[in-house]
C-alpha positions as a Markdown table, in Angstrom:
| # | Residue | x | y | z |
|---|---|---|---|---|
| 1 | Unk | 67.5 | 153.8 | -101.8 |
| 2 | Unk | 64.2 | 155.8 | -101.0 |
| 3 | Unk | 66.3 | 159.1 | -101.6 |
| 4 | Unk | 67.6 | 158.3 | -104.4 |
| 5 | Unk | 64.5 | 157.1 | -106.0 |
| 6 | Unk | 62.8 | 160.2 | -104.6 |
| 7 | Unk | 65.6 | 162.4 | -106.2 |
| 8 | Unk | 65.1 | 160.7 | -109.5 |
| 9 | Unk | 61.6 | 161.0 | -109.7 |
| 10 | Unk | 62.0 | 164.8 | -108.4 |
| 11 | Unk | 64.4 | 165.0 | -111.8 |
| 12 | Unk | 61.8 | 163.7 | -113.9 |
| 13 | Unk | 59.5 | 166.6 | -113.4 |
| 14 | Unk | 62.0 | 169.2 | -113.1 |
| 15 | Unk | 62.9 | 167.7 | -116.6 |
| 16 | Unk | 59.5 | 167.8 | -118.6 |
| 17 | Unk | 59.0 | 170.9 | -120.6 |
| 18 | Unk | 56.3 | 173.2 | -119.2 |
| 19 | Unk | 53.0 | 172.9 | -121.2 |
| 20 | Unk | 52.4 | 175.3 | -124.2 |
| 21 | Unk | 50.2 | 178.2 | -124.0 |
| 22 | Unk | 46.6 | 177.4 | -125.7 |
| 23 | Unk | 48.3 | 180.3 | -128.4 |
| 24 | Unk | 51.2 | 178.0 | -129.4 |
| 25 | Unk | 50.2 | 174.6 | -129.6 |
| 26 | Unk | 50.2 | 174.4 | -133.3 |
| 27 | Unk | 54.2 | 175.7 | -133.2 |
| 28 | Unk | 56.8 | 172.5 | -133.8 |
| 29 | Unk | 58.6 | 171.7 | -130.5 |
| 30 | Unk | 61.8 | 172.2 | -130.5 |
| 31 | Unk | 64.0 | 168.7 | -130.8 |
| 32 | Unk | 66.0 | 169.5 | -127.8 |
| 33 | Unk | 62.7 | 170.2 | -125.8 |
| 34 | Unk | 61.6 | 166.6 | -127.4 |
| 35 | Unk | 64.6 | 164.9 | -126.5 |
| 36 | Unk | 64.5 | 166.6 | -123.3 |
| 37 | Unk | 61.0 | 165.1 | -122.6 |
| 38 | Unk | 61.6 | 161.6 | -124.3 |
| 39 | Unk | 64.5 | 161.5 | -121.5 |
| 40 | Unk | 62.1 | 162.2 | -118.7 |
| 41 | Unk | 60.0 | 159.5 | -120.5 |
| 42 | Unk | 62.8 | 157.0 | -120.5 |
| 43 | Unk | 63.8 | 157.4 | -117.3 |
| 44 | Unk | 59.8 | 157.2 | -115.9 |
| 45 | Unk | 59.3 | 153.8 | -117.7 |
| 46 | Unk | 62.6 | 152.7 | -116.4 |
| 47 | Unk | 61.8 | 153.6 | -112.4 |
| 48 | Unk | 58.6 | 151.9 | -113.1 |
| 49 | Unk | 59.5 | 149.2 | -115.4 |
| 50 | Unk | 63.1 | 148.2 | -115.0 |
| 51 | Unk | 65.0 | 149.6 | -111.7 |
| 52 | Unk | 63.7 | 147.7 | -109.3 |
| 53 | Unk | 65.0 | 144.6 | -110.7 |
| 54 | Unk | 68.0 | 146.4 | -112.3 |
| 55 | Unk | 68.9 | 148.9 | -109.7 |
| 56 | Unk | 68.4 | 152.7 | -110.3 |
| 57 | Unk | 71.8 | 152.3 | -112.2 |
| 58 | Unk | 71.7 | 149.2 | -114.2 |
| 59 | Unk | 74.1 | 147.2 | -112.0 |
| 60 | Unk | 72.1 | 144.5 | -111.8 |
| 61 | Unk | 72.0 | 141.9 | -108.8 |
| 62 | Unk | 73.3 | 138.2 | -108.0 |
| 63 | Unk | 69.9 | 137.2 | -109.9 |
| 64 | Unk | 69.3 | 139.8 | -112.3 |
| 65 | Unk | 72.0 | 140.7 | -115.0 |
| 66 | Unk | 73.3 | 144.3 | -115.2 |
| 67 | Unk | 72.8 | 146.7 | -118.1 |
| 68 | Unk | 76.2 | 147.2 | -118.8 |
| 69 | Unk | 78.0 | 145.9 | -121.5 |
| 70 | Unk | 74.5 | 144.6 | -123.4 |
| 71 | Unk | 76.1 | 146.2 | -126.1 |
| 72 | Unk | 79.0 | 142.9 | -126.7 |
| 73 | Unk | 75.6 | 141.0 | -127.6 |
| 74 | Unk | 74.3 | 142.8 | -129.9 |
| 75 | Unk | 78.0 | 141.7 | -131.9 |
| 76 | Unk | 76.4 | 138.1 | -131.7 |
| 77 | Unk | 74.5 | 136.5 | -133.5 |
| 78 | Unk | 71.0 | 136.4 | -131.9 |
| 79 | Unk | 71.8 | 138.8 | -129.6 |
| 80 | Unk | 69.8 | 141.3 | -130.7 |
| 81 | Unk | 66.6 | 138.7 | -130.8 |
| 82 | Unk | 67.5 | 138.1 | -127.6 |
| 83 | Unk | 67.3 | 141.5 | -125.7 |
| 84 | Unk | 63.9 | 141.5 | -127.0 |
| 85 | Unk | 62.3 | 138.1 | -126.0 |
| 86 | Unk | 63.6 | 138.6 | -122.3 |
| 87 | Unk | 60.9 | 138.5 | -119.4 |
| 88 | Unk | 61.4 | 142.1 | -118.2 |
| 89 | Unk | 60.5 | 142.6 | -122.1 |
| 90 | Unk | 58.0 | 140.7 | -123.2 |
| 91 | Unk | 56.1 | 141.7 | -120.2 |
| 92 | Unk | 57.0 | 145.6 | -119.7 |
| 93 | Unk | 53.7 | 147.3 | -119.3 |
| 94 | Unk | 54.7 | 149.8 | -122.1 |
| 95 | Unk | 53.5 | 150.3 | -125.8 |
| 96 | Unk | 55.8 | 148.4 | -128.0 |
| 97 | Unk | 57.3 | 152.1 | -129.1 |
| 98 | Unk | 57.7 | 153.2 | -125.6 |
| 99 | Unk | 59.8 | 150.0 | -125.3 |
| 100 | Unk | 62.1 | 150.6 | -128.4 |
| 101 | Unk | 62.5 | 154.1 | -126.8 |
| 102 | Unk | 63.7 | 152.5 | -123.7 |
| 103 | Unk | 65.9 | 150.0 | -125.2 |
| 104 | Unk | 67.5 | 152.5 | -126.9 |
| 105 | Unk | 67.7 | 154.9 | -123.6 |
| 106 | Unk | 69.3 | 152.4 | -121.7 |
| 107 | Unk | 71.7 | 151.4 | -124.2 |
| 108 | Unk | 72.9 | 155.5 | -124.3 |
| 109 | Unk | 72.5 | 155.7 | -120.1 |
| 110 | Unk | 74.3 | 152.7 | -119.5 |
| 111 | Unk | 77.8 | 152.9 | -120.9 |
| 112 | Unk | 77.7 | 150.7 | -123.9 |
| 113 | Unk | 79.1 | 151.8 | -126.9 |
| 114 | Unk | 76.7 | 150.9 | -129.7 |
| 115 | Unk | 73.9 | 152.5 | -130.3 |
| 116 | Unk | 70.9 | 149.6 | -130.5 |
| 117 | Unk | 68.2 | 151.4 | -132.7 |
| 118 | Unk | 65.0 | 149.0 | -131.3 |
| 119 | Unk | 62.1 | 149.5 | -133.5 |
| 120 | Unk | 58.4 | 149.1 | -132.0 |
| 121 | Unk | 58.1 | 146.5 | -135.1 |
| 122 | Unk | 61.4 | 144.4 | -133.5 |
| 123 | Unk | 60.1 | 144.9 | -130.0 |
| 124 | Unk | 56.6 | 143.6 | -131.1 |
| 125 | Unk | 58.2 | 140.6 | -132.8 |
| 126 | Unk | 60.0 | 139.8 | -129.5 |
| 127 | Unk | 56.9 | 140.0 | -127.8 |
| 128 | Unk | 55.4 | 137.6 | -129.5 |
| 129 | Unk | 58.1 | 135.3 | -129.1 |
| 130 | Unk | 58.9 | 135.3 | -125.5 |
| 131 | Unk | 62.3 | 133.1 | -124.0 |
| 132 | Unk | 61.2 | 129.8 | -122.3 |
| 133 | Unk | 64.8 | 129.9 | -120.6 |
| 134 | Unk | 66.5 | 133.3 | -120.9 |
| 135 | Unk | 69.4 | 131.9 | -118.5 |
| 136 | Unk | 70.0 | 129.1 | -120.7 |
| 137 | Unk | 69.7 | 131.4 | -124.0 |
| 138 | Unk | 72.3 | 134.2 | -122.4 |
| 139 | Unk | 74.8 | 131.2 | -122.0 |
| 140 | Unk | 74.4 | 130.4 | -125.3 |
| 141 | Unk | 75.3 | 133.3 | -126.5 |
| 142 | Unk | 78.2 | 134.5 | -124.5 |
């Protein structure tokens, strides 16, 4: 587990883009150099935030649901709401944007098919809204 996580985290800086020269910092990035660095974002704030819950590759745990197949709620109705107002959510120690962006990273990373789309304003919402009994609420919906 140690290896893996220090592999991962070794990824993550082999992954961020080199700072610019003093010269160039007024040059766009290139969007594959962005995407490049919101990846080694995402993957930081999920180490930090999410993995040692959810395991370094979403599978879960006999008391934590895996991140697999989150996309079959999003067809529900409320399931959307849902993924937002969940503990590991409402309490991530991220900006509300940073949070959309790792929604939406997982949701690529973790083998479901629809792409989720979480807005800072949706995750802000959820937020303010946190699940008294997410166990109950996930039955509910599945």
């Amino acid at each position: 587990m140690r290896r893996a996580l220090a592999a991962a985290l070794l990824a993550i800086g082999l992954a961020l883009p080199a700072p610019a020269a003093a010269a160039d910092r007024s040059a766009p990035e290139p969007v594959a150099a962005r995407d490049a660095a919101a990846d080694a974002l995402a993957v930081h704030d999920y180490l930090l935030s999410c993995g040692g819950c959810h395991a370094l590759d979403g599978s879960g745990s006999e008391h934590v649901p895996a991140l697999r197949g989150l996309d079959r709620l999003l067809a529900r109705p409320g399931g959307r709401a849902y993924l937002v107002r969940v503990p590991g959510v409402t309490n991530a120690p991220l900006s509300d944007a940073r949070l959309a962006a790792l929604l939406d990273w997982i949701f690529v990373n973790f083998g479901n098919r629809t792409p989720a789309g979480f807005s800072a304003e949706e995750v802000a919402a959820g937020r303010a809204a946190p699940l008294v009994d997410p166990i109950a609420a996930r039955a509910a919906l599945e």
